[in-house]
C-alpha positions as MATLAB code, in Angstrom:
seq = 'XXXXXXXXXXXXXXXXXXXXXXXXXXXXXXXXXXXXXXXXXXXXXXXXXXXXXXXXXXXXXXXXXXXXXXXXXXXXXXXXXXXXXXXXXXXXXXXXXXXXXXXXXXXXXXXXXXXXXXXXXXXXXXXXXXXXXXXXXXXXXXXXXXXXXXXXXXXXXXX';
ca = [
       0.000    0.000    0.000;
       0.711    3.571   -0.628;
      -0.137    6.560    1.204;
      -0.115   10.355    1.238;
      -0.009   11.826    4.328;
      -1.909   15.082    3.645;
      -2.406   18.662    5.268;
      -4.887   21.245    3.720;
      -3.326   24.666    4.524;
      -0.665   25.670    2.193;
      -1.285   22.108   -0.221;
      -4.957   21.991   -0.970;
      -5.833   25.462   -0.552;
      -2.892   28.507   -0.682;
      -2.889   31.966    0.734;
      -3.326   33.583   -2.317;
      -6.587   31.191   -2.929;
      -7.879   31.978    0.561;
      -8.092   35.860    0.327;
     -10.567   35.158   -2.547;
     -12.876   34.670    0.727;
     -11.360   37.767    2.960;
     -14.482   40.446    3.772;
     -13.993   43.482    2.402;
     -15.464   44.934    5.471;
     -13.919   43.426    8.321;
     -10.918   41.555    6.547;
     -11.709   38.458    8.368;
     -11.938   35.316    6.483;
     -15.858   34.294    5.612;
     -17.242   30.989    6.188;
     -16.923   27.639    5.787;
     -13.670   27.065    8.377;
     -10.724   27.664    5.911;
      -9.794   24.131    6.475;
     -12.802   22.750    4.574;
     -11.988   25.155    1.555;
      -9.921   23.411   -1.245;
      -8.438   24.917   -4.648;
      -9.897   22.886   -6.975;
      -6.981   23.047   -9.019;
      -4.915   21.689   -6.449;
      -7.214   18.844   -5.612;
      -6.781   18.120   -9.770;
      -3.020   17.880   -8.681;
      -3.739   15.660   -5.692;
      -6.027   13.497   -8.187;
      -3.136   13.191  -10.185;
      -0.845   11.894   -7.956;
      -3.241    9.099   -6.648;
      -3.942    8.135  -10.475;
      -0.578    7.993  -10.877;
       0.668    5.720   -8.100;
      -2.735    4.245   -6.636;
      -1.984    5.682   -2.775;
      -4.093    6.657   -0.636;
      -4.943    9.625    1.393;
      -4.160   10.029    5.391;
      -5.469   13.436    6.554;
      -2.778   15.502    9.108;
      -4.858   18.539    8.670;
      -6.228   19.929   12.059;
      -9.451   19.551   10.392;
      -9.028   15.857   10.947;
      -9.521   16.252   15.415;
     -13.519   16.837   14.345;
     -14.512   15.092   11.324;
     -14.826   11.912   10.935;
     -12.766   10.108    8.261;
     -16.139    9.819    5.963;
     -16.621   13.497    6.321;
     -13.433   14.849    5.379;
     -13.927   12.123    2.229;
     -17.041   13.855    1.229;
     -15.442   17.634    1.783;
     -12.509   16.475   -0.634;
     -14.886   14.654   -3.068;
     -17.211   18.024   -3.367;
     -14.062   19.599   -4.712;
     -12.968   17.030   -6.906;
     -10.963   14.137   -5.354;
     -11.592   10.820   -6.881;
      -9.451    8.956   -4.526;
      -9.878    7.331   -0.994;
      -9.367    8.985    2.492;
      -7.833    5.996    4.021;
      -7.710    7.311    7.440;
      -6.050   10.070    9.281;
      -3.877   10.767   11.902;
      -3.541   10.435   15.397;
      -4.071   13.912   17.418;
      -1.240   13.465   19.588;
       0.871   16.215   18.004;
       4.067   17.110   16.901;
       2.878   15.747   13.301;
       6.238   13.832   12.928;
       5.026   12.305   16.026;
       1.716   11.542   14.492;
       3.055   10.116   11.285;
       5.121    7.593   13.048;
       2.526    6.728   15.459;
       0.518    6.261   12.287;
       2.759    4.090   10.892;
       3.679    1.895   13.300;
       0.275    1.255   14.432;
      -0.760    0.812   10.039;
       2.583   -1.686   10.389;
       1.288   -3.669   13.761;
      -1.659   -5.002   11.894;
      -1.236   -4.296    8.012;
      -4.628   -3.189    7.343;
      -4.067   -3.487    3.246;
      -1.002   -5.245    3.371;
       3.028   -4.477    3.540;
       2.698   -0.302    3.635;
       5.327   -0.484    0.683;
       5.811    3.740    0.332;
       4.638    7.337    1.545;
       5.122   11.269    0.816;
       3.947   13.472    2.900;
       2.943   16.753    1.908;
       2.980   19.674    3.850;
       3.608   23.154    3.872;
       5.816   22.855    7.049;
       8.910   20.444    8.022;
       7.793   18.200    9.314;
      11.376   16.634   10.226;
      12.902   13.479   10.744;
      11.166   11.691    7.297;
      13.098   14.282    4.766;
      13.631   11.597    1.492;
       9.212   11.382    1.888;
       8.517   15.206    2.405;
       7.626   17.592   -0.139;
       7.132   20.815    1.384;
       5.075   23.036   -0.945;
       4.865   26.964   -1.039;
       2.034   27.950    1.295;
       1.584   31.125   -1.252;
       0.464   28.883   -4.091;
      -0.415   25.674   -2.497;
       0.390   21.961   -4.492;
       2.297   22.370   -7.958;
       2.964   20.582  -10.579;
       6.884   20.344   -9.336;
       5.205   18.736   -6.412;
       3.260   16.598   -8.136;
       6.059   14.704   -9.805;
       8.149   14.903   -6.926;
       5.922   13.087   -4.690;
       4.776   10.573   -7.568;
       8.717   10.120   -7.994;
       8.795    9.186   -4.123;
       5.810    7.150   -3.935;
       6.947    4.980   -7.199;
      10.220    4.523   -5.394;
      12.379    6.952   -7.298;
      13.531   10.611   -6.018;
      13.414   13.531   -7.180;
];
């Protein structure tokens, strides 16, 4: 099995995407949360990278401490995402504590089988798993760089 380990902020939605939905008047962001806003075209990019190496998604977003795996499916799926929300992290943070905790527990019981490779994409370091990060620009959210540099990791090359 494959996975992407996934945040929203800064990879499915980007600054300059999210003051589309500042208010003139106040300068506060409108609703929904900003974590259940997604750039379509980066979602497109995310959709890409599943086609491409048949992983699937692990939400590290903060939006996954109140949704339930199903409903962060369906907020991805309204935007585009033709893939699977596998699951999503423990909230027992740092995230590089998370992701491991994730892993080991995915590697205790192989759920799908051997977990054979994972990227993790995030618009922070996360640390300590640097040949699976890709760290996108928060300003512009998941690119087409990224894209083939986490298809590159998940299909065992490196780019």
């Amino acid at each position: 099995m494959k996975v992407i380990f996934c945040d929203f902020d800064g990879v499915l939605n980007s600054r300059r995407y999210m003051r589309g939905f500042n208010d003139p008047a106040t300068g506060y962001l409108q609703e929904p949360h900003p974590n259940e806003r997604f750039d379509e075209e980066c979602v497109a990019r995310l959709n890409k990278i599943v086609e491409a190496t048949g992983a699937y998604v692990v939400v590290t977003s903060t939006a996954r401490v109140h949704k339930r795996r199903v409903q962060l499916q369906e907020m991805l799926v309204k935007k585009g995402f033709k893939g699977v929300v596998y699951d999503k992290t423990p909230d027992n943070p740092p995230r590089r504590g998370e992701i491991v905790e994730w892993i080991v527990d995915y590697r205790r019981y192989e759920r799908l089988g051997t977990l054979d490779a994972y990227v993790i994409l995030d618009d922070e370091r996360v640390g300590g798993h640097d040949a699976h990060e890709v760290n996108t620009n928060p300003e512009v959210g998941l690119s087409d760089a990224d894209v083939e540099r986490a298809i590159a990791i998940l299909n065992g090359g490196s780019k």
